[in-house]
SESE-579234 format. One line per field, with one value per residue (C-alpha): residue in one letter; z negated, y, x. Coordinates in nm, 2 decimals, padded with zeros to 4 digits. Each point is the difference from the previous one (the first is absolute). Layout:
BEGIN
residuo c(A; ...)
zz c(Z; ...)
yy c(Y; ...)
xx c(X; ...)
//
This chain:
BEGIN
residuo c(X; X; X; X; X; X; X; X; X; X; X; X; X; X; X; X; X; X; X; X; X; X; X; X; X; X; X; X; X; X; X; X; X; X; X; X; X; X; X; X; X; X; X; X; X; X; X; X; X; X; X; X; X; X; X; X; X; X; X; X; X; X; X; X; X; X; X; X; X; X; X; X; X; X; X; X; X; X; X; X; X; X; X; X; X; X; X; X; X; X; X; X; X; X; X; X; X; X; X; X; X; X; X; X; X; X; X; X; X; X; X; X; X; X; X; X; X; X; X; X; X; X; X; X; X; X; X; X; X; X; X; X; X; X; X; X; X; X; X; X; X; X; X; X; X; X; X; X; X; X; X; X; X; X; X; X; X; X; X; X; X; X; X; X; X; X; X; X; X; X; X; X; X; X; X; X; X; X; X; X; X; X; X; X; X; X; X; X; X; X; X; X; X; X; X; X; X; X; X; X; X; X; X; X; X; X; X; X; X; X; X; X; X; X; X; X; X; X; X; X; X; X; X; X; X; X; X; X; X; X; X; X; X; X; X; X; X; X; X; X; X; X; X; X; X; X; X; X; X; X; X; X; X; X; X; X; X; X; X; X; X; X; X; X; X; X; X; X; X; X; X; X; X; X; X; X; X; X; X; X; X; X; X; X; X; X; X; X; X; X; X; X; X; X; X; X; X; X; X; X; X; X; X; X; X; X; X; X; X; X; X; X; X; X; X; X; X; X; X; X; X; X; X; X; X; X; X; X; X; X; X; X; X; X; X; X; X; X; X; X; X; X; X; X; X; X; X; X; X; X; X; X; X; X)
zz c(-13.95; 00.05; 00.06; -00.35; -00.13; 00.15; -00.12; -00.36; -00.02; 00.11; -00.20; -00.34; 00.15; 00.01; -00.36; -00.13; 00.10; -00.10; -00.36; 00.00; 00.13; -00.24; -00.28; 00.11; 00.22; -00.27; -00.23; -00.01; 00.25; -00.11; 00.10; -00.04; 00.02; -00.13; 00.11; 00.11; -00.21; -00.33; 00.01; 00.29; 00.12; 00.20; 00.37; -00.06; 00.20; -00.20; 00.07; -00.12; 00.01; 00.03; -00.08; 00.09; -00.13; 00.03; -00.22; 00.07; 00.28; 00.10; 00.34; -00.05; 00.43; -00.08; -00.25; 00.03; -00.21; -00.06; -00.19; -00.11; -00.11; -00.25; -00.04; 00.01; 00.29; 00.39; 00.20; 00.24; 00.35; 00.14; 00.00; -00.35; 00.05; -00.22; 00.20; -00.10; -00.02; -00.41; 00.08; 00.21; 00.07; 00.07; 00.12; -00.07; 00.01; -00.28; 00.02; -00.24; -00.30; 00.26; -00.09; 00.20; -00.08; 00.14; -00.10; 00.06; 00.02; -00.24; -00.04; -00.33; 00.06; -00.37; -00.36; -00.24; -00.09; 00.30; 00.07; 00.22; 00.01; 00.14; 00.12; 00.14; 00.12; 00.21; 00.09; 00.23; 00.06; 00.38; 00.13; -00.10; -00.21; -00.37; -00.11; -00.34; -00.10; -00.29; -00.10; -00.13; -00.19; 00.08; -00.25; -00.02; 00.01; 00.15; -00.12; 00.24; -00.12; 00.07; 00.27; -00.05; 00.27; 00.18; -00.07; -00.10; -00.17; -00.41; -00.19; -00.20; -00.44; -00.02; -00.40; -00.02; -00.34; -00.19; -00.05; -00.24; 00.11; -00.13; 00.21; -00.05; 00.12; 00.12; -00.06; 00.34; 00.36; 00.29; 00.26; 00.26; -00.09; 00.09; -00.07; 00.14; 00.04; -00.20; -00.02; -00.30; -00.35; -00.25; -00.17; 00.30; 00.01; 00.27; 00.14; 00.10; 00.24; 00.34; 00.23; 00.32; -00.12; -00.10; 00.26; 00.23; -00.31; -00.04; -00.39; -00.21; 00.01; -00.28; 00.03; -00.21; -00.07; -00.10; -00.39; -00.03; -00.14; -00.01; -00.09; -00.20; 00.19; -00.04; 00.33; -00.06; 00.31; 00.02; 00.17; -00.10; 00.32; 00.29; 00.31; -00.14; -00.15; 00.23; 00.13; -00.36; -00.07; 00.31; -00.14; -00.30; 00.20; 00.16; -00.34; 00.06; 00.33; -00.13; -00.37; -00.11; -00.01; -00.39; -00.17; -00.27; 00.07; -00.23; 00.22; -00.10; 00.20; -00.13; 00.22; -00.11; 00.06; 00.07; -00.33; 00.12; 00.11; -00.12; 00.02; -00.18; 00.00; -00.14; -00.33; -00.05; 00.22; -00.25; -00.29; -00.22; 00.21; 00.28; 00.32; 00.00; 00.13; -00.12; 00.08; -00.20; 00.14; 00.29; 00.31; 00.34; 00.15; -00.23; -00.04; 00.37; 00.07; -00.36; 00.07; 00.31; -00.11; -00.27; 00.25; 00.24; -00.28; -00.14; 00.05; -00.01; -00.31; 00.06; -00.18; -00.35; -00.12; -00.27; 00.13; 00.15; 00.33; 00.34; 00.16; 00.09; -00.02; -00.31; -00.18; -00.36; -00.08; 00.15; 00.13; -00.15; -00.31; 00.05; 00.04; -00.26; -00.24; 00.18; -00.05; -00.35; -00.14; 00.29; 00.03; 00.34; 00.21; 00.29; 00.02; 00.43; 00.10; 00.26; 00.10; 00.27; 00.27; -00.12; -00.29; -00.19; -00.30; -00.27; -00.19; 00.30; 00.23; 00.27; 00.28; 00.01; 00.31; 00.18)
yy c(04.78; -00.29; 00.19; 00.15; -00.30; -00.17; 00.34; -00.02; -00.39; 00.07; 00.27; -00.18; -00.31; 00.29; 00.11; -00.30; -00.14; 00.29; -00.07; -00.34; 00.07; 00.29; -00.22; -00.32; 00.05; -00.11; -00.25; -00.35; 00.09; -00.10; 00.21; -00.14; 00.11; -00.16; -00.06; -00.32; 00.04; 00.19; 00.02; 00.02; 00.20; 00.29; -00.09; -00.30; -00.06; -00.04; 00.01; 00.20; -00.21; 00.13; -00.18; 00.12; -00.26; 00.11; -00.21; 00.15; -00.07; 00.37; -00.03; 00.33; 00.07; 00.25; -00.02; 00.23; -00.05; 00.28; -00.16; 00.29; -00.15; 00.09; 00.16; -00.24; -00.22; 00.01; -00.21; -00.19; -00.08; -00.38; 00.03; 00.11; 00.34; 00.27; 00.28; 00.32; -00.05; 00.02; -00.09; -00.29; 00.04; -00.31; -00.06; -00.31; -00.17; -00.21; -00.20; -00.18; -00.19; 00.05; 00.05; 00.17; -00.01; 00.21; 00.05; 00.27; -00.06; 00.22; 00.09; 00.08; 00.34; 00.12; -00.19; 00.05; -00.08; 00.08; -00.04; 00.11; 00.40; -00.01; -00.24; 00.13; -00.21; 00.19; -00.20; 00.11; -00.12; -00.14; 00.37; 00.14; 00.25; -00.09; -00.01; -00.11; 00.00; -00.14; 00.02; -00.31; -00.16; -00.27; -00.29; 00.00; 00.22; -00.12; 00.01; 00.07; -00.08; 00.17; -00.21; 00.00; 00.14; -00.26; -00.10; -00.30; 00.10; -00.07; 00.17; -00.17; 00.03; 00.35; -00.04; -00.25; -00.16; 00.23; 00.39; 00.22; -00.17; -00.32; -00.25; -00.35; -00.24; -00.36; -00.29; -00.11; 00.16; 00.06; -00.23; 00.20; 00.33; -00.12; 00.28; -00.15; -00.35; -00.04; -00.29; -00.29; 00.02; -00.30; 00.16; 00.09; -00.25; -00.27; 00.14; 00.28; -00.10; 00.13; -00.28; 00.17; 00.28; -00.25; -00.19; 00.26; 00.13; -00.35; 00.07; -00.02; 00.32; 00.08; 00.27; 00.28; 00.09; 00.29; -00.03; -00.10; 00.32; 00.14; 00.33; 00.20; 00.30; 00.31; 00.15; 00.35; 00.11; 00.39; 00.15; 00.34; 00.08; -00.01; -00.05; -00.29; -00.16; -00.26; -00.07; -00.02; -00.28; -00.18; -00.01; -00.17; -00.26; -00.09; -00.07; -00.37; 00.02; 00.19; -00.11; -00.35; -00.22; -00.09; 00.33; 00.07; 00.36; 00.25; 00.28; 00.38; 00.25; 00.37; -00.03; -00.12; -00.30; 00.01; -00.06; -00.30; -00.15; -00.33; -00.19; -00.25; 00.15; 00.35; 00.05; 00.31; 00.30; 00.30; 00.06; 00.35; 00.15; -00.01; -00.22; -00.27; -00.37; -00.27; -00.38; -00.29; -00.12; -00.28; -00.14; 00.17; -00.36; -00.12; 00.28; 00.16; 00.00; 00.18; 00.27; 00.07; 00.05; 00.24; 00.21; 00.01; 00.17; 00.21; 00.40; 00.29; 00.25; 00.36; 00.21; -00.09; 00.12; -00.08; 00.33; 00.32; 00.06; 00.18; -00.37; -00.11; -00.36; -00.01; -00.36; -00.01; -00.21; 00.04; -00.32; 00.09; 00.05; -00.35; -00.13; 00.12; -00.14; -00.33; -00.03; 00.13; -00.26; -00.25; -00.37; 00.06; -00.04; 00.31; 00.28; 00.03; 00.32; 00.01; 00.42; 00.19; -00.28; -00.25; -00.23; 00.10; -00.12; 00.22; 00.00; -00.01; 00.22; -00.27; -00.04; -00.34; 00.06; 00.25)
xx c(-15.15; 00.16; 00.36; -00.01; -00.05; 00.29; 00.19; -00.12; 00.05; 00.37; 00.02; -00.10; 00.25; 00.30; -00.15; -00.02; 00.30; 00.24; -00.16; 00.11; 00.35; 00.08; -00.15; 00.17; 00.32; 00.21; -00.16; 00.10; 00.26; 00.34; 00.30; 00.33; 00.38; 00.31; 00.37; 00.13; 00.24; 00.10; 00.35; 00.22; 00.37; 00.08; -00.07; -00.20; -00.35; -00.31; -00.40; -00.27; -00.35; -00.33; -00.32; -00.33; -00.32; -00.30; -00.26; -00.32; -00.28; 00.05; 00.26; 00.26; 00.01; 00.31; 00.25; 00.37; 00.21; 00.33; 00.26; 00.33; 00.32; 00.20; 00.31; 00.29; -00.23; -00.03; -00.18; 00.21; -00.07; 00.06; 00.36; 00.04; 00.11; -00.21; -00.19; -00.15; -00.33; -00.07; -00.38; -00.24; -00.31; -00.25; -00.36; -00.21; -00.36; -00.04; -00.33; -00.22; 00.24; 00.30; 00.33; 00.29; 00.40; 00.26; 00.40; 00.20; 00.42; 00.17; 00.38; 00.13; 00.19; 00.12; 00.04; -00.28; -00.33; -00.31; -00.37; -00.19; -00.05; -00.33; -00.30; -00.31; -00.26; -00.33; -00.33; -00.22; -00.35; -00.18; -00.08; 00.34; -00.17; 00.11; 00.35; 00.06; 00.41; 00.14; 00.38; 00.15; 00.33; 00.23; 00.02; 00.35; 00.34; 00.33; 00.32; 00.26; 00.37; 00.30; 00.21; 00.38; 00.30; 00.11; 00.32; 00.22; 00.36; -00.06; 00.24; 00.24; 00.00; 00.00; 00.14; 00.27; 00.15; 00.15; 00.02; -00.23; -00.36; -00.14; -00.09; -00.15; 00.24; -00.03; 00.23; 00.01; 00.14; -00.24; 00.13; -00.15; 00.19; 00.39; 00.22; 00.33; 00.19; 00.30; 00.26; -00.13; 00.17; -00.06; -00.25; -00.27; -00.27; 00.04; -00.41; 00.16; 00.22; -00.03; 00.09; 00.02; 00.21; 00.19; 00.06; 00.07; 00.29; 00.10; 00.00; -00.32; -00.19; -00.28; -00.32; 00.00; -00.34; -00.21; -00.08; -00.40; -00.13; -00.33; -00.06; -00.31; -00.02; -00.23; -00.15; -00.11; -00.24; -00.04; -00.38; 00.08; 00.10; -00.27; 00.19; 00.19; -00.29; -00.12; 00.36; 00.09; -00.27; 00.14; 00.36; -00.17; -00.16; 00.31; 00.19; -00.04; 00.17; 00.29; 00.08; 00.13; -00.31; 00.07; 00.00; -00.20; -00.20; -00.19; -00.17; -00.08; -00.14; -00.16; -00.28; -00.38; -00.21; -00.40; -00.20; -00.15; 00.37; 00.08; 00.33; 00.17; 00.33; -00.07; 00.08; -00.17; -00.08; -00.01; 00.22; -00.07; -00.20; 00.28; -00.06; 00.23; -00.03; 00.26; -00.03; 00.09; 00.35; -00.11; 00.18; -00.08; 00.01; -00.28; -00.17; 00.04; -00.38; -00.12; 00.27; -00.11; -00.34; 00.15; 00.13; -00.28; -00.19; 00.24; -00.10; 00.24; -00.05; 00.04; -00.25; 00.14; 00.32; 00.24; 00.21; -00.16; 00.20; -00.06; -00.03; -00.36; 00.12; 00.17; -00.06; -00.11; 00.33; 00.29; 00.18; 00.32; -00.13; -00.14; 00.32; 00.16; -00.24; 00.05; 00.38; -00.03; -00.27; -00.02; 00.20; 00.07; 00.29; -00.05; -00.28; -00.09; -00.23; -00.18; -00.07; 00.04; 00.03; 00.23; 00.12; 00.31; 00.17; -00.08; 00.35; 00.23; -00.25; 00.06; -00.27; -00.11; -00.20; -00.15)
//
């Protein structure tokens, strides 16, 4: 007698129990993810932190947690390097108004906007017997921008005074750009002297400088092709590195922006029902950090099309036709492209860099 009712006590404890946990696993239990950070480059190290609190007088014996990453994430091991494992999985016992934290290194792979592509968090109850899951969101996205090639030759002016093109012109020389040493006349400023040349010449020697000119330029970036596209971004984000540091830009591209995309430079994204984005004309040194989040966003378009062709990838706008709009109606001294894996000059069909 006694045995079955040991049994049936346990019984109704196992009952009575599994009631309470299905009914009760998740309330007042706060589950938390966010990024350390929201914005960060190609190759950097971030964290992804995890907060578990319970707030009930109910202990939670076994908690797992499976966390998915997203696309353009890896986890990274201790050394920084990304490994394959696109998923962790984690156990915990959280007891009575406890609360557990735990981070996760992350390496930003590719530009663009990312969560997390899937959270799932199971509680199970003393016996083992209930599960109850629940899938969850991160707070936040990150933004991952596009890091530049590394390299350190500038080019020089590529539109010098004179010729067909206007271009602003300053009343001053760049002292910095000396484009030869030639032998004083009367009517060269004495601050231009070059007294070493001279010396070594024994006649006074004078620096010829580079005319201060800064130039409005139009960069035309091209995503109707799909093997280029990401290399074509990074060309972009390496304009700083290779055009004169006080040039006056205006960027175009035929590709599309996510609805919910805001940034100061663009001057619209859509213009008669044909994707287009043009920016207001800035400075890449001033405004480095605003293009760069333009172009981590920016998406390849090649469902629409302005002509019907056999190419899958064909833009709605092509960039030539771009370009020819922007010398007929644009103040601008040179129109660059960047398509098909490097930067040329549009007029001259010069490659820039590549």
């Amino acid at each position: 007698m006694v045995v079955f009712v040991a049994f049936g006590i346990i019984a109704m404890i196992i009952v009575v129990q599994r009631i309470i946990y299905i009914k009760l696993a998740f309330a007042n239990l706060i589950i938390n993810y966010h990024f350390s950070q929201t914005e960060v480059n190609e190759e950097d190290i971030f964290y992804i932190t995890e907060t578990i609190e319970n707030k009930k007088y109910l202990p939670l014996p076994a908690v797992s947690t499976i966390l998915e990453i997203g696309a353009g994430l890896a986890f990274a091991d201790g050394e920084g390097k990304a490994i394959e494992q696109k998923s962790v999985f984690c156990f915990y016992t959280v007891g009575i108004c406890k609360k557990i934290t735990r981070t996760w290194r992350v390496k930003a792979i590719t530009r663009g906007r990312f969560n997390l592509s899937g959270i799932t968090v199971n509680v199970r109850d003393i016996f083992g017997l209930v599960k109850v899951s629940k899938d969850f969101e991160c707070n936040t996205s990150v933004l991952i921008l596009p890091m530049a090639y590394n390299i350190n030759q500038r080019l020089n002016s590529l539109n010098l005074t004179g010729g067909d093109r206007a271009v602003s012109n300053g009343y001053f020389s760049n002292p910095f750009e000396i484009q030869k040493i030639m032998p004083y006349t009367y009517s060269e400023p004495l601050n231009k002297i070059n007294w070493k040349a001279s010396a070594k010449s024994q006649n006074l020697m004078v620096n010829i400088e580079q005319p201060s000119i800064f130039e409005r330029m139009t960069v035309i970036l091209d995503v109707s092709e799909k093997f280029y596209l990401e290399k074509n971004i990074k060309l972009c984000a390496t304009l700083k590195k290779i055009l004169p540091e006080e040039n006056e830009i205006t960027f175009v591209s035929n590709g599309i922006m996510p609805e919910d995309c805001y940034n100061p430079l663009i001057k619209f994204k859509r213009q008669n029902d044909i994707d287009y984005i043009e920016t207001h004309e800035f400075n890449l040194g001033a405004h480095e950090r605003n293009f760069k989040r333009l172009l981590a966003e920016i998406m390849g378009n090649y469902s629409n099309y302005l002509n019907f062709s056999d190419d899958p990838f064909n833009a709605v706008i092509s960039v030539e036709d771009i370009a020819e709009q922007a010398l007929k109606n644009m103040f601008c001294s040179c129109v660059i492209i960047v398509k098909g894996g490097r930067i040329y000059d549009c007029e001259s069909g010069q490659t820039i860099f590549i």
